[in-house]
N, C-alpha and C positions, 0 to 999 in steps of 0.2 A: 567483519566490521564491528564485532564488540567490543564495547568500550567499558572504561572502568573496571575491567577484571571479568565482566559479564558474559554468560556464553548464553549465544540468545537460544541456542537448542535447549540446554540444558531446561531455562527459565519455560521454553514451550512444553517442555514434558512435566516440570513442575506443575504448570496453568494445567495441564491435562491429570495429572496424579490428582492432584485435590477433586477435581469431578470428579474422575470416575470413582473415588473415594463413595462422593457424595450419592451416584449414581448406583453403586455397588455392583461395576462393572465386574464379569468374570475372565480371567484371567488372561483364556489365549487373546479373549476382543480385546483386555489392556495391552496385552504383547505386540499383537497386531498397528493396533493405532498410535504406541508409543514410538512405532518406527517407520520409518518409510519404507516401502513396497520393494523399488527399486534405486538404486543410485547409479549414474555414471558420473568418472572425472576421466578427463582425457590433455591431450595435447593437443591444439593447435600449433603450426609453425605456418609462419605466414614473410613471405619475402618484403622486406622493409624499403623503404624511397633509399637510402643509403648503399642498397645492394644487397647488404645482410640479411642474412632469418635470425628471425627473432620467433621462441617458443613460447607461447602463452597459456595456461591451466584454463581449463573449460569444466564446466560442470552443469548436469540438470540431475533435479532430485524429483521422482515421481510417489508423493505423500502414501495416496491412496486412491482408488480409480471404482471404488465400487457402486457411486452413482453416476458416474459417466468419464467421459475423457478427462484426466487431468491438465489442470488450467493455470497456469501462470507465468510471470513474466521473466525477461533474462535481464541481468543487472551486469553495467561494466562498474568496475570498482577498484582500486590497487589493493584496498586490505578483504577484498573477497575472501571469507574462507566456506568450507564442505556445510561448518557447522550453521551460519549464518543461512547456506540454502535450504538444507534441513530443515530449520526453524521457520522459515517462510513458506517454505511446499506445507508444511503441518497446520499453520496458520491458514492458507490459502484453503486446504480440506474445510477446515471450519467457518469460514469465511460463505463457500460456496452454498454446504449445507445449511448457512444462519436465516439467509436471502434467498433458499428455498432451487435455488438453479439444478439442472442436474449437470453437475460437473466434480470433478473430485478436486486434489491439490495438488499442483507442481509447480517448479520454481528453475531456474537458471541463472548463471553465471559465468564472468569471465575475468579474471583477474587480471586487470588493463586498467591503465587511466588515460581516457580519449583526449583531455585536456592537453598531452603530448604526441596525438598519434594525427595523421594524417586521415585525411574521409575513406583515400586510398588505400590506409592501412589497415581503417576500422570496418572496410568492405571488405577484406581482407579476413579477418576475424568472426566477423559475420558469415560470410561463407565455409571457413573453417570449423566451425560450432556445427552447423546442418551436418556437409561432410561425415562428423562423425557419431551422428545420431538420428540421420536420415532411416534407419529402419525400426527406430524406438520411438518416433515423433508424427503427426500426426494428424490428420481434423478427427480421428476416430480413436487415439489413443491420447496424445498430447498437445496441447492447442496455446503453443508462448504468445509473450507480450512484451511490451514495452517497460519500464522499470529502471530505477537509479542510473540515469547518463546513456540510457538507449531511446528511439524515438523510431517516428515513423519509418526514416531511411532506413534504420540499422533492420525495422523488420519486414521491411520492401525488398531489400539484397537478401534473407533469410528465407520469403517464399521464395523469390525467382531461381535462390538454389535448391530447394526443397523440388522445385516443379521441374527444373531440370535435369535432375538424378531419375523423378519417378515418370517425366516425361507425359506433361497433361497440366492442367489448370486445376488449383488446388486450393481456392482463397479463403476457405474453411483453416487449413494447416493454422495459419495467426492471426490475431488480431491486433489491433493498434498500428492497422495500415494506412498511408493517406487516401481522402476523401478522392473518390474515384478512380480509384486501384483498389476497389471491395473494401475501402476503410467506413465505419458508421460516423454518419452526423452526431456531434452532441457527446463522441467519447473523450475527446477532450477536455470537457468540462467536467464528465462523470463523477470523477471520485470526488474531486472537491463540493461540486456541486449534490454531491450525494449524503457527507460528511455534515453540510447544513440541512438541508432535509430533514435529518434525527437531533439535528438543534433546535430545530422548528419545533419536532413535534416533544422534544423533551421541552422546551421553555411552555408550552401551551399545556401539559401536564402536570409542569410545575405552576401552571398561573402568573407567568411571568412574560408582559410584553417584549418581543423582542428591540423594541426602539430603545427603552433604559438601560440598553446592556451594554456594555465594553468586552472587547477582547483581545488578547494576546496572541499571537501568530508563531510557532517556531517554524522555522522554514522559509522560501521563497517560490518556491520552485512547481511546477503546474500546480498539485494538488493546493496549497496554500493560496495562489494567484487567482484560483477558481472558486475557491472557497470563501475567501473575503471580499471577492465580487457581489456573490449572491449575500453573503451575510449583512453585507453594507445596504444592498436594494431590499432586506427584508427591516432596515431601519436601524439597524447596529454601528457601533464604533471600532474600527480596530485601533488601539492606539500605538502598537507596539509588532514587530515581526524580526524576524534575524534571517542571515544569511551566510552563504559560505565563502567564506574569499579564498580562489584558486592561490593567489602568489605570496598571500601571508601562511597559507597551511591553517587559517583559525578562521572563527564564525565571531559575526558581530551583531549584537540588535540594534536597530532603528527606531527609535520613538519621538511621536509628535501626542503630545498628551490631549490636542482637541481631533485626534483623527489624520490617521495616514492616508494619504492621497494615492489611490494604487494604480491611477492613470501615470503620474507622475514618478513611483519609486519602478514602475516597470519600462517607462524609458529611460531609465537609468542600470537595466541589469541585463548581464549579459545572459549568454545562451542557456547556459548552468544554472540561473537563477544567482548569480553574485551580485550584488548592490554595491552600485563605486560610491566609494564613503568618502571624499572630498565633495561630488557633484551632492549627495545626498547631505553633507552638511551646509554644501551651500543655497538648499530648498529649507533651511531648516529645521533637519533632525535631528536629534543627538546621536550622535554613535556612543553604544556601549557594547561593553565587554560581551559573548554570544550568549553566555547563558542566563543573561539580565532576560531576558524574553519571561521567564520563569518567576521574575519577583516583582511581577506587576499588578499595584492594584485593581485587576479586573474581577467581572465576574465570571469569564468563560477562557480556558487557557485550551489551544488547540494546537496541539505538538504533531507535526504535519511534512514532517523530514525524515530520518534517520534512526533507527530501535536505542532503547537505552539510555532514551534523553532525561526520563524523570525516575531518579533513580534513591536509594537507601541516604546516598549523602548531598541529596540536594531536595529532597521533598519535604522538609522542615521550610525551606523557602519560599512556600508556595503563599500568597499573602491572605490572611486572613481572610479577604472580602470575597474569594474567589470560591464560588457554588458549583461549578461545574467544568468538566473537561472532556472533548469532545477529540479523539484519539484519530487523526488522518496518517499519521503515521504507522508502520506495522512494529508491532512491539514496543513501543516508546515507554513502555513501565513497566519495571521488576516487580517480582514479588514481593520484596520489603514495601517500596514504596505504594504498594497495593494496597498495605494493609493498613499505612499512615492513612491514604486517602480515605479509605474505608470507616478507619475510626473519626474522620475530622466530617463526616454525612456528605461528601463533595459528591456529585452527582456527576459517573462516571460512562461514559458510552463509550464500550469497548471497541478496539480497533477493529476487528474482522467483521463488527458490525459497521461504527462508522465509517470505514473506508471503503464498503462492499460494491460502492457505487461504481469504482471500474470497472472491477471481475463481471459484473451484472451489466454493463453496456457492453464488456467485450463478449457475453454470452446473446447479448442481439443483435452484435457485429456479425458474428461465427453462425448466428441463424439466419442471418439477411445476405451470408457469403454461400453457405451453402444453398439456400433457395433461389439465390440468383435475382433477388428482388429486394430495393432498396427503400426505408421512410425518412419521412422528411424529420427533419430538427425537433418540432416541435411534439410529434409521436415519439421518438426515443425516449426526449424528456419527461414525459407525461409519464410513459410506463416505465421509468426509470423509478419517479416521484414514488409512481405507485407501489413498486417492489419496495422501494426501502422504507418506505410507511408502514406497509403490513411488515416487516421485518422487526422494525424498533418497536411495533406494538405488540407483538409478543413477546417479545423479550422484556418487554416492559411491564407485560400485564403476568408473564411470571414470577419476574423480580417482586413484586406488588404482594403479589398469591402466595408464595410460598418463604418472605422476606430474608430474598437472596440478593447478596450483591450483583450488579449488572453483568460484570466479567461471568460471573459464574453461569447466569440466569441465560448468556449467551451460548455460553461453554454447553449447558446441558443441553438446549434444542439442537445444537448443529451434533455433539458429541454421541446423541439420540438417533440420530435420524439417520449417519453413518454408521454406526453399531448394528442399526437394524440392517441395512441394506445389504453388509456382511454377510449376518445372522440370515436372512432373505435366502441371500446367493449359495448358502450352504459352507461360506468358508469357515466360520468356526461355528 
């Protein structure tokens, strides 16, 4: 799914080359963690409503595993490529280590768009992915999730095949299951809800009430929906957000400049997160072009969709009054556009930090699956709170101490802490 010429692998090994740089990492630990462990792609064929087989490309990328089972989610997608999961298993490594969990990085995918496929087809696919990775995968080796156009269903069909091959109850294998089939309370809000957590505690850092702020939205879709719930009850404005529309092939922003109604723009979108722009102009919004999201005068832009959204030939657009950017999406900034931010003092909360609020509840899912013992809503959230507070506070209080940009100041505790755990295990 890189867009603009962008290879989101390439850009994660950049974001990695400048640490260890800084780090003065030695050589095999750069070799080591510049690549993923293991990769599989494979075939699914799966018999279609039509009669037909139809063959679909699967893939899981295992980053690195040497502080515990690798974690991450499966994406359906049509421009899925190797390199995109690459870059997210890598991502996910660091992610894991930032918010202190013991878990490594992995990632998944299937190059599919469910938008065309039957529940029948996509149980289908689901069950085909396990099939051929049923002895790579894992509560003890690999632990998938939900991710881009996959949900509880699609990971409810993936144990029940997982547990039917190994023959036993296995509700450790994934996480981002529904609530009473071993799914956790409170994961659904997670990331979004984790994503302001580290707004909070960066606006109170900065001395800046959260009520006087405005912000922009890129996205619709859980993370974004969840995230501008809580940003809203912690006193804030969203004025602006975008979305993807299935049957134009394009994205569009919504904006109501005294505050988006997200009771109202969410009975308005369908499953995907697409906002129907007739019913949405007839509450009032404007619809503009998708990547107006991007050129609003707020003070907080929260790009919360898709990698690659703020990039070398649009972050000139970013409006003057905006202080800060709060990254729910994985990857959503190049390195060019890293460095504009950098030079403009915009206060930046990297994505494997800001976003770590899922990986981090589907690691108290996968503890309360394997223990067999489940907490209520308002425990998850607390020690979710908790985790991503102490999280943003060190990386904050390094960024501070040794006056390093946030990316980096992120990059080196998690980049730190997996090196060592190598170095530990005796691999390099």
């Amino acid at each position: 799914m890189a867009t603009k010429g962008v290879n989101a692998f390439a850009m994660a090994q950049a974001q990695f080359d400048k640490v260890a740089a800084v780090l003065d990492l030695d050589e095999p630990t750069r070799e080591l963690l510049r690549w993923p462990m293991r990769e599989y792609s494979f075939a699914i064929p799966v018999k279609m409503d039509d009669g037909t087989t139809k063959v679909f490309r699967g893939f899981r990328v295992q980053h690195n595993d040497a502080r515990g089972p690798a974690k991450g989610g499966n994406r359906f997608h049509p421009h899925e490529t190797i390199d995109t999961v690459r870059a997210l298993a890598t991502w996910m490594t660091w992610k894991c280590a930032v918010v202190d969990i013991p878990l490594g990085g992995g990632k998944g995918g299937v190059i599919c768009d469910p938008h065309n496929l039957s529940l029948r087809e996509q149980e289908g696919i689901c069950r085909g992915w396990v099939r051929q990775l049923a002895r790579n995968v894992g509560p003890l080796q690999d632990v998938p999730a939900p991710d881009v156009m996959t949900n509880a269903q699609h990971m409810l069909w993936m144990l029940d095949e997982y547990e039917a091959i190994h023959g036993g109850h296995y509700p450790g294998f994934i996480t981002g299951k529904p609530v009473g089939m071993g799914g956790s309370l409170g994961r659904k809000e997670a990331t979004g809800f984790g994503v302001i957590y580290t707004v909070r505690e960066a606006l109170k850092r900065l001395n800046i009430d959260p009520k006087t702020t405005t912000a922009s939205v890129q996205g619709f879709g859980n993370v974004a929906q969840f995230a501008i719930r809580l940003y809203q009850s912690l006193g804030g404005t969203v004025t602006c957000c975008s979305s993807w529309d299935h049957a134009d092939q394009a994205s569009y922003s919504f904006r109501k400049k005294d505050g988006i109604d997200i009771e109202e723009l969410t009975g308005i979108t369908d499953r995907f997160g697409g906002i129907d722009k007739a019913k949405a102009k007839e509450l009032g919004y404007e619809v503009l072009p998708g990547d107006a999201w991007i050129e609003q005068p707020v003070d907080i832009l929260i790009p919360a969709a898709l990698e690659n959204q703020v990039r070398g030939d649009n972050v000139e657009k970013i409006h003057a009054k905006v202080r800060m950017i709060a990254e729910g999406a994985n990857g959503p900034t190049t390195p060019e556009a890293d460095e504009v931010i950098q030079k403009r003092g915009i206060y930046l909360i990297p994505d494997f930090l800001a976003n770590a609020g899922g990986v981090t509840c589907s690691y108290f899912e996968q503890v309360q699956s394997n223990t067999n013992f489940f907490w209520p809503k308002d425990e998850v959230l607390t020690k979710l709170d908790n985790a991503m507070t102490v999280a943003y506070e060190a990386v904050a209080d390094l960024a501070e101490k040794r006056k390093l940009y946030m990316r980096d100041a992120a990059y080196v505790i998690s980049i730190n802490r997996v090196a060592q755990a190598c170095r530990d295990r005796g691999w390099v």
